[in-house]
PDBQT receptor file of N, H, CA, C and O in Angstrom, charges set to zero:
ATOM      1  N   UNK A   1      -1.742   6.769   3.993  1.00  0.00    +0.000 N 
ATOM      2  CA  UNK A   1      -2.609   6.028   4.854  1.00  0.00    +0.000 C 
ATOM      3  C   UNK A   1      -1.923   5.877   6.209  1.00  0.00    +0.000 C 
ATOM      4  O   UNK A   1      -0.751   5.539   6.379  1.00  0.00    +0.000 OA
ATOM      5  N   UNK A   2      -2.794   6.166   7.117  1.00  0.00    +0.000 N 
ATOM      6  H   UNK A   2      -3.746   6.440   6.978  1.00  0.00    +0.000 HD
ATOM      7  CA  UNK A   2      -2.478   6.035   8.361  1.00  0.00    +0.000 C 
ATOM      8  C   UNK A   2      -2.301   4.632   9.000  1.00  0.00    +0.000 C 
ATOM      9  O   UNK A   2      -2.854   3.643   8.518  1.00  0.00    +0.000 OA
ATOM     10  N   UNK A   3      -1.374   4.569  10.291  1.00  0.00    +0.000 N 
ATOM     11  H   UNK A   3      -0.925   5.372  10.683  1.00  0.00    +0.000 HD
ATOM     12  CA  UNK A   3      -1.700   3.139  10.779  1.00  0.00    +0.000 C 
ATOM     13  C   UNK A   3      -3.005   3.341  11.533  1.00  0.00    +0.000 C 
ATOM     14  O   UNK A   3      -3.369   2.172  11.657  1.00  0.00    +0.000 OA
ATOM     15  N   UNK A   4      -3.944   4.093  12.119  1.00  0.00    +0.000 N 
ATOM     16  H   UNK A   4      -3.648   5.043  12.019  1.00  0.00    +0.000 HD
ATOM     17  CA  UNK A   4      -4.834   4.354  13.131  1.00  0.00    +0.000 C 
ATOM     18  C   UNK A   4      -5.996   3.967  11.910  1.00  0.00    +0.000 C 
ATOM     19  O   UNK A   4      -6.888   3.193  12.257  1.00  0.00    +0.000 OA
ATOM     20  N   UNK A   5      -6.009   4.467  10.540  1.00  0.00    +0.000 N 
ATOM     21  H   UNK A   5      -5.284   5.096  10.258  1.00  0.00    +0.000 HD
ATOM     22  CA  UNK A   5      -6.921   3.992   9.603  1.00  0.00    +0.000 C 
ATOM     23  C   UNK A   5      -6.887   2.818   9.776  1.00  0.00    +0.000 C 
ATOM     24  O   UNK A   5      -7.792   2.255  10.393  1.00  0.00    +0.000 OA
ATOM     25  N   UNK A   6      -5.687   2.068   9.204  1.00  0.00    +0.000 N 
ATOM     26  H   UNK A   6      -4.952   2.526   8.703  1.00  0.00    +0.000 HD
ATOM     27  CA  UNK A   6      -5.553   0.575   8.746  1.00  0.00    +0.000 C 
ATOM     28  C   UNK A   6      -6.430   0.057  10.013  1.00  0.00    +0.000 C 
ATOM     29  O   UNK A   6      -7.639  -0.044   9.806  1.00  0.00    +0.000 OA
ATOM     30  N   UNK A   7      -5.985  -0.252  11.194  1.00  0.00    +0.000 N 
ATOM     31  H   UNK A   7      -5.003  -0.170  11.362  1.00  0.00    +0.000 HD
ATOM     32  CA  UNK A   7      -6.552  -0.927  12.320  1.00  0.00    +0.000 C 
ATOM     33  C   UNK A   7      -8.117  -0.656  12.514  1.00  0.00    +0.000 C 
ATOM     34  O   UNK A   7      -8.815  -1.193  13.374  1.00  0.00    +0.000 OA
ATOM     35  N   UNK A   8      -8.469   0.113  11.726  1.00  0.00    +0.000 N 
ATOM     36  H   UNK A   8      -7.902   0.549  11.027  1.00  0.00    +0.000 HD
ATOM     37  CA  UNK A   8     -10.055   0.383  11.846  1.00  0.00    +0.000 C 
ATOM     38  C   UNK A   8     -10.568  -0.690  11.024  1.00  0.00    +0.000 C 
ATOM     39  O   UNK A   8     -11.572  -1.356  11.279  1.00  0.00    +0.000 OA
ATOM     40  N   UNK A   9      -9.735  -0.824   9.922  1.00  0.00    +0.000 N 
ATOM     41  H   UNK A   9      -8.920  -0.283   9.715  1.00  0.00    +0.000 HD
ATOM     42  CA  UNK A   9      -9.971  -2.082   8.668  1.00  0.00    +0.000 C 
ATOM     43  C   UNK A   9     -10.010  -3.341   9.169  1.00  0.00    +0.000 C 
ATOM     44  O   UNK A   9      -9.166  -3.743   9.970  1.00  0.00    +0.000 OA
ATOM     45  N   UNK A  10     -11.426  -4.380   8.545  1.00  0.00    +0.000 N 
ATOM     46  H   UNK A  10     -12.111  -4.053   7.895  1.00  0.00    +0.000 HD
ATOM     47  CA  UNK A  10     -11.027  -5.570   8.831  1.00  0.00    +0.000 C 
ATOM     48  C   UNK A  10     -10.164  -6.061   8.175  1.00  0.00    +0.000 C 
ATOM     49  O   UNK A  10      -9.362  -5.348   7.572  1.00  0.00    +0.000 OA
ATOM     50  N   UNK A  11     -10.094  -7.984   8.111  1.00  0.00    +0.000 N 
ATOM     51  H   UNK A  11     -10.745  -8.564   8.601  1.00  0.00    +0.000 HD
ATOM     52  CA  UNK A  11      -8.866  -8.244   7.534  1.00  0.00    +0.000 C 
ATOM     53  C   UNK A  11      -9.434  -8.091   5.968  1.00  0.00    +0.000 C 
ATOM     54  O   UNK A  11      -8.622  -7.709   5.126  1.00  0.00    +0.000 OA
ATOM     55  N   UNK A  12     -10.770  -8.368   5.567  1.00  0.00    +0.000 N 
ATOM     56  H   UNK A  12     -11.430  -8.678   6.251  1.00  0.00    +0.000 HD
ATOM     57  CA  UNK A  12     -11.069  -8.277   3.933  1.00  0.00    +0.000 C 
ATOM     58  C   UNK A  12     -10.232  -7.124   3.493  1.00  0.00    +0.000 C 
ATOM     59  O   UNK A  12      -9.210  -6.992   2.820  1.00  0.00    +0.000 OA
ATOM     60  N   UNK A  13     -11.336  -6.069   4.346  1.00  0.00    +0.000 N 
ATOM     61  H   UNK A  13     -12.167  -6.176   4.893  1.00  0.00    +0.000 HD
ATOM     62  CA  UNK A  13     -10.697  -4.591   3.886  1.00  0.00    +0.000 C 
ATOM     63  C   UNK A  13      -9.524  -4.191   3.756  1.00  0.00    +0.000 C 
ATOM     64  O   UNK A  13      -9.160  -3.377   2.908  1.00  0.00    +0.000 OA
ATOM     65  N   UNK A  14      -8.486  -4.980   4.979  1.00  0.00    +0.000 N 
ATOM     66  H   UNK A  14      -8.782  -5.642   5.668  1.00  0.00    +0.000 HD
ATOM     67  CA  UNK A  14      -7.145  -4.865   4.325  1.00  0.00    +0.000 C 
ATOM     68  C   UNK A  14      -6.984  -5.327   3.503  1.00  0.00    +0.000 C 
ATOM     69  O   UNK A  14      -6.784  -4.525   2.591  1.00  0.00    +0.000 OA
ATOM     70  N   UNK A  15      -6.918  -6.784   3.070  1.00  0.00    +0.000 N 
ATOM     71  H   UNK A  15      -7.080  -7.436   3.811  1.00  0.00    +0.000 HD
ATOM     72  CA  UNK A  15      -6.953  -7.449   1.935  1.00  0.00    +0.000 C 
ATOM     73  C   UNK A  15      -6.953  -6.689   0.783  1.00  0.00    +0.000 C 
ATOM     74  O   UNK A  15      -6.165  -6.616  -0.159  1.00  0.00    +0.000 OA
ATOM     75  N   UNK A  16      -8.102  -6.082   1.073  1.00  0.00    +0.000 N 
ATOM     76  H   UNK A  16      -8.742  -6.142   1.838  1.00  0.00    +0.000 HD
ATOM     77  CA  UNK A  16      -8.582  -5.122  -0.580  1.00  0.00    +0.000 C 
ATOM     78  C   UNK A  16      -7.796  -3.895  -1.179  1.00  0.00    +0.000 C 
ATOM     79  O   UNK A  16      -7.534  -3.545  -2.330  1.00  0.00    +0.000 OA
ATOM     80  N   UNK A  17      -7.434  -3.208   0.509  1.00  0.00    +0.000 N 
ATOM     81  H   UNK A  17      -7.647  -3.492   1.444  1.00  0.00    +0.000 HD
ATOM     82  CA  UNK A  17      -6.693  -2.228   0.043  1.00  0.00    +0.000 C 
ATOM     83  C   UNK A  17      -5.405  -2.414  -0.436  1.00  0.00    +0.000 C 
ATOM     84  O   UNK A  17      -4.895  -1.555  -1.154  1.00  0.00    +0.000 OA
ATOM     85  N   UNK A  18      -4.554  -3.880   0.009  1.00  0.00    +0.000 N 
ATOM     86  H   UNK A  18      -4.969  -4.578   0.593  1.00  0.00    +0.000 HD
ATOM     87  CA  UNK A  18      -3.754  -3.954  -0.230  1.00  0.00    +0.000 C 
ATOM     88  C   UNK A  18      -3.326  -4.090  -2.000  1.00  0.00    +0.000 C 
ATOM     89  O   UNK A  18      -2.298  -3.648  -2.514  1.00  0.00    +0.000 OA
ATOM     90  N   UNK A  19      -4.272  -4.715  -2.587  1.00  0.00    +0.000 N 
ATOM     91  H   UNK A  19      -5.107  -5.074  -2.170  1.00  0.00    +0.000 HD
ATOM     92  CA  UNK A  19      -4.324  -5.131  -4.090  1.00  0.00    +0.000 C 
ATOM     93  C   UNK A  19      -4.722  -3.874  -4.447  1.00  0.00    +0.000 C 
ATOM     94  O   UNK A  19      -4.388  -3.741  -5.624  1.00  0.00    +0.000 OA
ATOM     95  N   UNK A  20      -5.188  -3.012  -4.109  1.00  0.00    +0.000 N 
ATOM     96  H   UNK A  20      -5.459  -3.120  -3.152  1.00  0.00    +0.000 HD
ATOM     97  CA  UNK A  20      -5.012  -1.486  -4.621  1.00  0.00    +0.000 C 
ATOM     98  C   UNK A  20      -4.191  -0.883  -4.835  1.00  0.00    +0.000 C 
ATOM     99  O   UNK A  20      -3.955  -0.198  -5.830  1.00  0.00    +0.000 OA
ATOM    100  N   UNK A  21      -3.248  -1.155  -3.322  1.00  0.00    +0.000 N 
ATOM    101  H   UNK A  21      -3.440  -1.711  -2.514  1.00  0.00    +0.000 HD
ATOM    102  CA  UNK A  21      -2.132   0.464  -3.672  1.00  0.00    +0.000 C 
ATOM    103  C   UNK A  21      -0.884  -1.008  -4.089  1.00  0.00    +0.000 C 
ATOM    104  O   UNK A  21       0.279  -0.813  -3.736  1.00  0.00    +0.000 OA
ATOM    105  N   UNK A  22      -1.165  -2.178  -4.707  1.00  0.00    +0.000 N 
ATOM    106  H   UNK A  22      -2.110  -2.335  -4.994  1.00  0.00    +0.000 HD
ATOM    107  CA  UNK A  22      -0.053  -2.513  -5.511  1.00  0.00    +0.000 C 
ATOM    108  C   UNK A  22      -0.708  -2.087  -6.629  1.00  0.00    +0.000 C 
ATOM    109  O   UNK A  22      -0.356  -0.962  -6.985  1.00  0.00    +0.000 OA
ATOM    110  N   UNK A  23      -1.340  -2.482  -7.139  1.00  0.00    +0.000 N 
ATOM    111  H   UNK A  23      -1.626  -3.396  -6.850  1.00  0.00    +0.000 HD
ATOM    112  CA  UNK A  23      -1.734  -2.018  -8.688  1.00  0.00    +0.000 C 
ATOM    113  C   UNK A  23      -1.155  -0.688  -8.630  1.00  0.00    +0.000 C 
ATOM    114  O   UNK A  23      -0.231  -0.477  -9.415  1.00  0.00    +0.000 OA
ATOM    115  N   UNK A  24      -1.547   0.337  -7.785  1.00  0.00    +0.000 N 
ATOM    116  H   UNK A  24      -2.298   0.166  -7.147  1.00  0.00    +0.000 HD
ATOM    117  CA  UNK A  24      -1.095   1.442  -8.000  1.00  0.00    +0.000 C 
ATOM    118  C   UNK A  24       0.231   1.787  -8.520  1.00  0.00    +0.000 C 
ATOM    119  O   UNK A  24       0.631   2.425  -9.494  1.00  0.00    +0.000 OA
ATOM    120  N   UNK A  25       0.953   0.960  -7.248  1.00  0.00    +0.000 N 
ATOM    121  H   UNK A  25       0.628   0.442  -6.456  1.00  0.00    +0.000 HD
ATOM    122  CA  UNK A  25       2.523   1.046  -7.419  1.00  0.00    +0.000 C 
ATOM    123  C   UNK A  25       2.896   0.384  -9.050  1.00  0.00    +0.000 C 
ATOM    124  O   UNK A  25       3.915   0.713  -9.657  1.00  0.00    +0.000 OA
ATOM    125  N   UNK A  26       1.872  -0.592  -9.597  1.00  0.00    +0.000 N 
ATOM    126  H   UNK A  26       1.044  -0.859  -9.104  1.00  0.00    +0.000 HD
ATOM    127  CA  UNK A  26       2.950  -1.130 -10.828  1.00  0.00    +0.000 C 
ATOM    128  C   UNK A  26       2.612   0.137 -11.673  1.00  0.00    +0.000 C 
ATOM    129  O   UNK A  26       3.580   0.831 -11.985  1.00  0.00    +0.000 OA
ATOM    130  N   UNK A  27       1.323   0.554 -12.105  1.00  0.00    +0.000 N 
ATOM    131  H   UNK A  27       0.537  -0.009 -11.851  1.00  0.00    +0.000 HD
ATOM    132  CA  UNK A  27       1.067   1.775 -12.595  1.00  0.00    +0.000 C 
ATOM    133  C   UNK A  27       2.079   2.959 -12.293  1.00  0.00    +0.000 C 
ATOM    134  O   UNK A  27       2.570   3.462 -13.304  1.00  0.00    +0.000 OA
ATOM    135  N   UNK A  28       2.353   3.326 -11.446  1.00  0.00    +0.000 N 
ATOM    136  H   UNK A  28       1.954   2.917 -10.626  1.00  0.00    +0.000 HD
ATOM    137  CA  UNK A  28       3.208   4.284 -11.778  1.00  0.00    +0.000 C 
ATOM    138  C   UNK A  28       4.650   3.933 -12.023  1.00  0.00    +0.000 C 
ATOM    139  O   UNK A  28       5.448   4.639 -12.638  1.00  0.00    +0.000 OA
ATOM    140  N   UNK A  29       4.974   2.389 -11.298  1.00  0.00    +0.000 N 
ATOM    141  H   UNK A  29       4.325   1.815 -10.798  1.00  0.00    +0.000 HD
ATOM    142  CA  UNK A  29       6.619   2.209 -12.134  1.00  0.00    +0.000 C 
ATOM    143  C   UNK A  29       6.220   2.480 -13.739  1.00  0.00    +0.000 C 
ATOM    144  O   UNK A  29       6.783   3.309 -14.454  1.00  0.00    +0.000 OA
ATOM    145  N   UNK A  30       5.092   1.572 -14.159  1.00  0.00    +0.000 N 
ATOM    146  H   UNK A  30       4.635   0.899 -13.578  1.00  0.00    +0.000 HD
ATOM    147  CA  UNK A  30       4.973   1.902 -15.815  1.00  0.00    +0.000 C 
ATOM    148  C   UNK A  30       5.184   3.310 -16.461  1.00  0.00    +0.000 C 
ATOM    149  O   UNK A  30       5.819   3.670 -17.452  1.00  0.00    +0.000 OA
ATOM    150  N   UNK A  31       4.301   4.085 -15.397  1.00  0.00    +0.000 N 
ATOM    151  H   UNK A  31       3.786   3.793 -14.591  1.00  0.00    +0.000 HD
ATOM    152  CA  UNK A  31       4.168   5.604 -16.361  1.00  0.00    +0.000 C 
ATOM    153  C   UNK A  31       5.779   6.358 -15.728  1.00  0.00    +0.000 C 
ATOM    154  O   UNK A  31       5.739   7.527 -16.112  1.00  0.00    +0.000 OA
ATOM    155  N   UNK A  32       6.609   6.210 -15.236  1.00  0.00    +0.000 N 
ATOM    156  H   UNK A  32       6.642   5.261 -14.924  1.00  0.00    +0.000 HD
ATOM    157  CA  UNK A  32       7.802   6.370 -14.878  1.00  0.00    +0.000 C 
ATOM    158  C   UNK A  32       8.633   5.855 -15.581  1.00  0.00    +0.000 C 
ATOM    159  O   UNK A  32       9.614   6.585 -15.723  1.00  0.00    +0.000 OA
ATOM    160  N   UNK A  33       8.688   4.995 -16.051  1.00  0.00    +0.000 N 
ATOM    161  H   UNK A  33       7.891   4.402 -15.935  1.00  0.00    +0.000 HD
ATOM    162  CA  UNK A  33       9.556   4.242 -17.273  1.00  0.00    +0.000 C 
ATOM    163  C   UNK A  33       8.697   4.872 -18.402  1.00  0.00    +0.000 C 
ATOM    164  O   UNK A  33       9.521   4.883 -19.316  1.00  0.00    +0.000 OA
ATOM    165  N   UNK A  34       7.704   5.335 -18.847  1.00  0.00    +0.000 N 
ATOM    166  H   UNK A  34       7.034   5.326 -18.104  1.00  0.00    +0.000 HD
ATOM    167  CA  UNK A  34       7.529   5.857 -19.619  1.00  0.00    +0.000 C 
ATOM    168  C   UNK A  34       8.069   7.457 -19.900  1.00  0.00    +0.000 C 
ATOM    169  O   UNK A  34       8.740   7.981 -20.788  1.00  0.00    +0.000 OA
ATOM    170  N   UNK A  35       7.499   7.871 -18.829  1.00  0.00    +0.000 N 
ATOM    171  H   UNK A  35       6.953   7.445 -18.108  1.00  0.00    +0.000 HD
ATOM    172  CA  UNK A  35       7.493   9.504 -19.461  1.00  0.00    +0.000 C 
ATOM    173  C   UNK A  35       8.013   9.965 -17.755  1.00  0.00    +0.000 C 
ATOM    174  O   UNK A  35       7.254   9.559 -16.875  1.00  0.00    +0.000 OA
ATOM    175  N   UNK A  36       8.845  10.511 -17.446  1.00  0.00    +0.000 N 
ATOM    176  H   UNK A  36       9.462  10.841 -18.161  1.00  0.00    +0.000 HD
ATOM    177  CA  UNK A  36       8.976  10.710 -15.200  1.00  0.00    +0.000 C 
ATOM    178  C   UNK A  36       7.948  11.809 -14.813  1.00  0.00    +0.000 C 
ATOM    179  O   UNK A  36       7.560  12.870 -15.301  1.00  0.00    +0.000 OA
ATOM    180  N   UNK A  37       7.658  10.980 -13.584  1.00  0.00    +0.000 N 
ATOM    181  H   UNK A  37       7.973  10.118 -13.188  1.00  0.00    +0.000 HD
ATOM    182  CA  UNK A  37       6.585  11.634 -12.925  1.00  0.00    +0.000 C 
ATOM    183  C   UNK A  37       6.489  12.937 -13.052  1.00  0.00    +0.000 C 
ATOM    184  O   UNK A  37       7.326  13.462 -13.787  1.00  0.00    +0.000 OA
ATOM    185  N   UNK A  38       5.710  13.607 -12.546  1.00  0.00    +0.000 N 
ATOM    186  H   UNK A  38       5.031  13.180 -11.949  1.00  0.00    +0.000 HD
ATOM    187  CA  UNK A  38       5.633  14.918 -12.074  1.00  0.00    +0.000 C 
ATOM    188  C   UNK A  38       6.071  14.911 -10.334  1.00  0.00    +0.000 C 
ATOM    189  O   UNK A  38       6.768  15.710  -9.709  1.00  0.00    +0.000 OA
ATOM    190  N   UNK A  39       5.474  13.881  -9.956  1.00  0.00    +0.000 N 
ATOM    191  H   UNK A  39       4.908  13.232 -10.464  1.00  0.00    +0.000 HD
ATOM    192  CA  UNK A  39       6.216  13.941  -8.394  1.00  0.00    +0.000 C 
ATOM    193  C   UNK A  39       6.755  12.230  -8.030  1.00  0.00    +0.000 C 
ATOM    194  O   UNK A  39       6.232  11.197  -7.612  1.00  0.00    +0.000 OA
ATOM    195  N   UNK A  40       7.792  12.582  -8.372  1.00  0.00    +0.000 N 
ATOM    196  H   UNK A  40       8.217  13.422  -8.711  1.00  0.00    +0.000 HD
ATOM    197  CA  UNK A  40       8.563  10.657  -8.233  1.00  0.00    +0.000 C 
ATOM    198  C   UNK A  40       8.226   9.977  -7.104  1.00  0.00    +0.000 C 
ATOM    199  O   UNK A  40       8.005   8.767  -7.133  1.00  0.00    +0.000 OA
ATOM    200  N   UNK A  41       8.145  10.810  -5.839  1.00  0.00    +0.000 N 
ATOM    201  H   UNK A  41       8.324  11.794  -5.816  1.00  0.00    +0.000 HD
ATOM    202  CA  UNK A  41       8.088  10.499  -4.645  1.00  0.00    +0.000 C 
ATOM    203  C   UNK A  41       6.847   9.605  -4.313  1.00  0.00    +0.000 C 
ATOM    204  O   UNK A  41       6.848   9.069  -3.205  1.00  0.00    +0.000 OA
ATOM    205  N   UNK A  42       5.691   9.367  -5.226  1.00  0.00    +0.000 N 
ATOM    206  H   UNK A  42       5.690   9.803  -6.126  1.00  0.00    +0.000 HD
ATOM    207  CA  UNK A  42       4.326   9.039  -5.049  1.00  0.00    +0.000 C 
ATOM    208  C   UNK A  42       4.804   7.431  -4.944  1.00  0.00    +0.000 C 
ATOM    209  O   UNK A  42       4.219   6.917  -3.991  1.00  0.00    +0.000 OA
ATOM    210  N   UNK A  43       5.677   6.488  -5.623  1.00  0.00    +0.000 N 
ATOM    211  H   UNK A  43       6.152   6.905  -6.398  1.00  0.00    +0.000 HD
ATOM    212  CA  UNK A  43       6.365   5.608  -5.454  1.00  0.00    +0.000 C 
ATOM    213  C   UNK A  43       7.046   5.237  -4.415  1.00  0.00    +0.000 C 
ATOM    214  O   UNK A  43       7.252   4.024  -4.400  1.00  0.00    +0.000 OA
ATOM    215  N   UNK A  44       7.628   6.024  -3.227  1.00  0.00    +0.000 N 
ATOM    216  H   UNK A  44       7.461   7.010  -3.239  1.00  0.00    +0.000 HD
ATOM    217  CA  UNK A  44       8.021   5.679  -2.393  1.00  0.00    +0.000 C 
ATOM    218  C   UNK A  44       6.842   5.451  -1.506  1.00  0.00    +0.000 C 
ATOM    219  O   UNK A  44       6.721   4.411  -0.859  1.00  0.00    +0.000 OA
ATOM    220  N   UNK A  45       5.665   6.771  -1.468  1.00  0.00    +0.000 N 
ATOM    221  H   UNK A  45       5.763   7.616  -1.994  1.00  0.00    +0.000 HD
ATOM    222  CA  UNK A  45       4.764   6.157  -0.311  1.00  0.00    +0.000 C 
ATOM    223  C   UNK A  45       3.985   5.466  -0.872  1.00  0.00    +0.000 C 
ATOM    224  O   UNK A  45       3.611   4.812   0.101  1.00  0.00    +0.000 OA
ATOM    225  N   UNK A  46       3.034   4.809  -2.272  1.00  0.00    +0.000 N 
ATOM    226  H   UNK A  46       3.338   5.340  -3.063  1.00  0.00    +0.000 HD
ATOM    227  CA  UNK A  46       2.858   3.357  -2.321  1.00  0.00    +0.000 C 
ATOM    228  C   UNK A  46       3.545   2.352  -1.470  1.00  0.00    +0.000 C 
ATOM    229  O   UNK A  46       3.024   1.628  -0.621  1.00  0.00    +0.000 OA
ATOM    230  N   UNK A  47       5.178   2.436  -1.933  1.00  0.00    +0.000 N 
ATOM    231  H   UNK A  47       5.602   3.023  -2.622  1.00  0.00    +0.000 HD
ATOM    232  CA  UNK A  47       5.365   1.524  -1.245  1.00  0.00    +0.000 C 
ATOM    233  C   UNK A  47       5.767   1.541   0.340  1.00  0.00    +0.000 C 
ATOM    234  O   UNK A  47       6.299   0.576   0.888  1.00  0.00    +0.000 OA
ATOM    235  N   UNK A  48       5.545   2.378   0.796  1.00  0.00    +0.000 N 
ATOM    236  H   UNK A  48       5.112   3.163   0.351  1.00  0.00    +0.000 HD
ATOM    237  CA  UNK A  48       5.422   2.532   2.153  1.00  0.00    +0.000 C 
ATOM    238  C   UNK A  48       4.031   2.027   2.746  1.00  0.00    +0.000 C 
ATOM    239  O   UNK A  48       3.942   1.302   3.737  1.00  0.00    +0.000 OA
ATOM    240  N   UNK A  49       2.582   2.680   1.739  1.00  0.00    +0.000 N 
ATOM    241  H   UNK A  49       2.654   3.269   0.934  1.00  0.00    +0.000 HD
ATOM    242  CA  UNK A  49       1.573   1.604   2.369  1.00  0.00    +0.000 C 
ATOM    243  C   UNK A  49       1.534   0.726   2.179  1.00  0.00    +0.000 C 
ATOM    244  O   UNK A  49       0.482   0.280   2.637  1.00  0.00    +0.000 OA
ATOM    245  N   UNK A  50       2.102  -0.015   1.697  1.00  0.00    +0.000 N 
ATOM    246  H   UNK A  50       2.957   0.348   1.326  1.00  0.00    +0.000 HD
ATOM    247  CA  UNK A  50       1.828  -1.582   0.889  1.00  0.00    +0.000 C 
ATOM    248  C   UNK A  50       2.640  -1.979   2.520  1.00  0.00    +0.000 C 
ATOM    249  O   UNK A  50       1.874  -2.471   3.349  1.00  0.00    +0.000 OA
ATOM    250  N   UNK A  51       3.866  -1.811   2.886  1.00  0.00    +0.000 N 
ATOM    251  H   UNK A  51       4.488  -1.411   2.213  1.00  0.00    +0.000 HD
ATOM    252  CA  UNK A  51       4.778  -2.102   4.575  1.00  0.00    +0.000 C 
ATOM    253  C   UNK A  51       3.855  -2.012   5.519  1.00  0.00    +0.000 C 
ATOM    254  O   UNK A  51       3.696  -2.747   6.494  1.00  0.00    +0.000 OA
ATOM    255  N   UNK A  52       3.169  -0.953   5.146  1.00  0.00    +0.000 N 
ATOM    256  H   UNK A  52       3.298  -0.356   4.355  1.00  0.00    +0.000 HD
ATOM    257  CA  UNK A  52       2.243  -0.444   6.647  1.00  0.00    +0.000 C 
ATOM    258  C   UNK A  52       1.144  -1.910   6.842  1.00  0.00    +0.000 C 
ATOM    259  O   UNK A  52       1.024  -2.556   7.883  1.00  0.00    +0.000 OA
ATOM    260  N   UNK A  53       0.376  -2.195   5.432  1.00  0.00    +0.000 N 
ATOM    261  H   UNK A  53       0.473  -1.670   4.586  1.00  0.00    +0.000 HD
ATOM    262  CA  UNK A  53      -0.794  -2.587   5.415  1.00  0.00    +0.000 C 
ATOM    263  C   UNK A  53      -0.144  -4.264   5.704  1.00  0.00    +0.000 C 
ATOM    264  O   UNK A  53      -0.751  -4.953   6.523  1.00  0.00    +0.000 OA
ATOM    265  N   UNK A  54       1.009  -4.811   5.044  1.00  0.00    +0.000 N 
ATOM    266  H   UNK A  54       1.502  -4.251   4.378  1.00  0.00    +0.000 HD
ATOM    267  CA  UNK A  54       1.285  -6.034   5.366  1.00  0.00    +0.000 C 
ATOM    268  C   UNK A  54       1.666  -6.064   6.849  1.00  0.00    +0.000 C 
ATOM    269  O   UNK A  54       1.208  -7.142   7.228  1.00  0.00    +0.000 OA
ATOM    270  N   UNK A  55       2.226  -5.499   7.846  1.00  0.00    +0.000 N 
ATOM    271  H   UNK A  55       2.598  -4.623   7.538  1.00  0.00    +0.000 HD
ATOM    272  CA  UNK A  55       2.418  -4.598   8.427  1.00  0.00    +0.000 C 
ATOM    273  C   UNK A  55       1.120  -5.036   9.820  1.00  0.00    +0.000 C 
ATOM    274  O   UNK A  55       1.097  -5.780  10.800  1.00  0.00    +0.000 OA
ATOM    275  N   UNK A  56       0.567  -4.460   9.425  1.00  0.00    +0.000 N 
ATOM    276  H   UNK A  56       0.585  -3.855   8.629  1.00  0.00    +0.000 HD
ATOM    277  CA  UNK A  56      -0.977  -4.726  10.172  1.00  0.00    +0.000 C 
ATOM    278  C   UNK A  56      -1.332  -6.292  10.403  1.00  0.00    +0.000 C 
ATOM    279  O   UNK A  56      -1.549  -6.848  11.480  1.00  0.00    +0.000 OA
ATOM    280  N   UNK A  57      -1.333  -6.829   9.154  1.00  0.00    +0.000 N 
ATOM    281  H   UNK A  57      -1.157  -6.377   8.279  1.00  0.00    +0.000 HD
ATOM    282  CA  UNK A  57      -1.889  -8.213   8.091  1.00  0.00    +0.000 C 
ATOM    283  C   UNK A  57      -1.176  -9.410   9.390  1.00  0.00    +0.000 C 
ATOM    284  O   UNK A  57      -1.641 -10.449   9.858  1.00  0.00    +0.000 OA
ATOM    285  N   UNK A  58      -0.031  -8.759   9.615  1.00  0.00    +0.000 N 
ATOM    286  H   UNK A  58       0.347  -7.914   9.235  1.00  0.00    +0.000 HD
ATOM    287  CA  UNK A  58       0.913  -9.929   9.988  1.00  0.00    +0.000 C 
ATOM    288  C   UNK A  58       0.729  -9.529  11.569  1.00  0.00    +0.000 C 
ATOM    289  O   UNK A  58       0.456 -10.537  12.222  1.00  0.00    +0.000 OA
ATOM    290  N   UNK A  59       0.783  -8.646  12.161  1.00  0.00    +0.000 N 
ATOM    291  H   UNK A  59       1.005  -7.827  11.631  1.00  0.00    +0.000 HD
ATOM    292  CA  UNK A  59       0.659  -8.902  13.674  1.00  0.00    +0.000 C 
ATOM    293  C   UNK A  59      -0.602  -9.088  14.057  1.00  0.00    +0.000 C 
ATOM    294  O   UNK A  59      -0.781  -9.601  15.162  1.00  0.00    +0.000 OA
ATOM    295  N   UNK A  60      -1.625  -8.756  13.327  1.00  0.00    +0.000 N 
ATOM    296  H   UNK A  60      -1.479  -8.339  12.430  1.00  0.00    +0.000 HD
ATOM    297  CA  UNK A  60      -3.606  -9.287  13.529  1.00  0.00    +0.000 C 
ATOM    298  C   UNK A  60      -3.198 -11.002  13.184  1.00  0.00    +0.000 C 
ATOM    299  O   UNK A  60      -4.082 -11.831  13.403  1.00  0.00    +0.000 OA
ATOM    300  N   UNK A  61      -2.046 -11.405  12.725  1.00  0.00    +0.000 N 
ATOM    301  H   UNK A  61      -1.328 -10.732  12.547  1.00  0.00    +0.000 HD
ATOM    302  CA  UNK A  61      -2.066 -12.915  11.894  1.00  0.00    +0.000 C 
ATOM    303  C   UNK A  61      -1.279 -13.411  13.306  1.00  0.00    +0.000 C 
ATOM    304  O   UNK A  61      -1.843 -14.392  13.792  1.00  0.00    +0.000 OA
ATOM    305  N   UNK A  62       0.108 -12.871  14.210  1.00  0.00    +0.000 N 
ATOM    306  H   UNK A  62       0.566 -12.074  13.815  1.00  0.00    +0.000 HD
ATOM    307  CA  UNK A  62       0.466 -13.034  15.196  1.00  0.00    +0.000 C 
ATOM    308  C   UNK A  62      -0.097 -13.050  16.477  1.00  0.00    +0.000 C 
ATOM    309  O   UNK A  62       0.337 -13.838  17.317  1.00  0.00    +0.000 OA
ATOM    310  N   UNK A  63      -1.114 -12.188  16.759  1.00  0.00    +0.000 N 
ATOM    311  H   UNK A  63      -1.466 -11.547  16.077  1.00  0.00    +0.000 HD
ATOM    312  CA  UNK A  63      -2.032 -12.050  17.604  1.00  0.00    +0.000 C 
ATOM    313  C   UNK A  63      -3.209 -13.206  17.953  1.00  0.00    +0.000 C 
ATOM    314  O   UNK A  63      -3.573 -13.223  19.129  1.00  0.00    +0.000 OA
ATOM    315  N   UNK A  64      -3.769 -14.071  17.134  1.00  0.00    +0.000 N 
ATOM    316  H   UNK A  64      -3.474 -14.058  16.179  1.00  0.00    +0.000 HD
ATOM    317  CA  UNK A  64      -4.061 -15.068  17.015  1.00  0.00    +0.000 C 
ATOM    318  C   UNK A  64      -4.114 -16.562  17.807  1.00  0.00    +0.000 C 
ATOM    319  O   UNK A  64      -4.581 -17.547  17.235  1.00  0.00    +0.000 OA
TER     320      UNK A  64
């Protein structure tokens, strides 16, 4: 996910996406402790959007 996406997002929509790509992220720590990925790396950029999107959250919250 892009930052040029995110800023198109309101704050719901961030909101929403954000509880997405965590679920995501616990899902794949799970299936990684289970059985290892096919591409491990999908864990790092979860959590890279989850930075981006709080990221956004907090200077639209500074801007204010």
């Amino acid at each position: 996910m892009k930052m040029k996406e995110l800023q198109e997002l309101d704050a719901k929509g961030l909101a929403e996406k954000l509880e997405e790509v965590k679920a995501k992220l616990v899902q794949l720590k799970l299936n990684h402790a289970v059985a290892p990925l096919e591409n491990p790396s999908q864990i790092k950029f979860a959590r890279r959007d989850i930075a981006r999107i709080e990221t956004e959250l907090r200077q639209r919250e500074l801007k204010k």
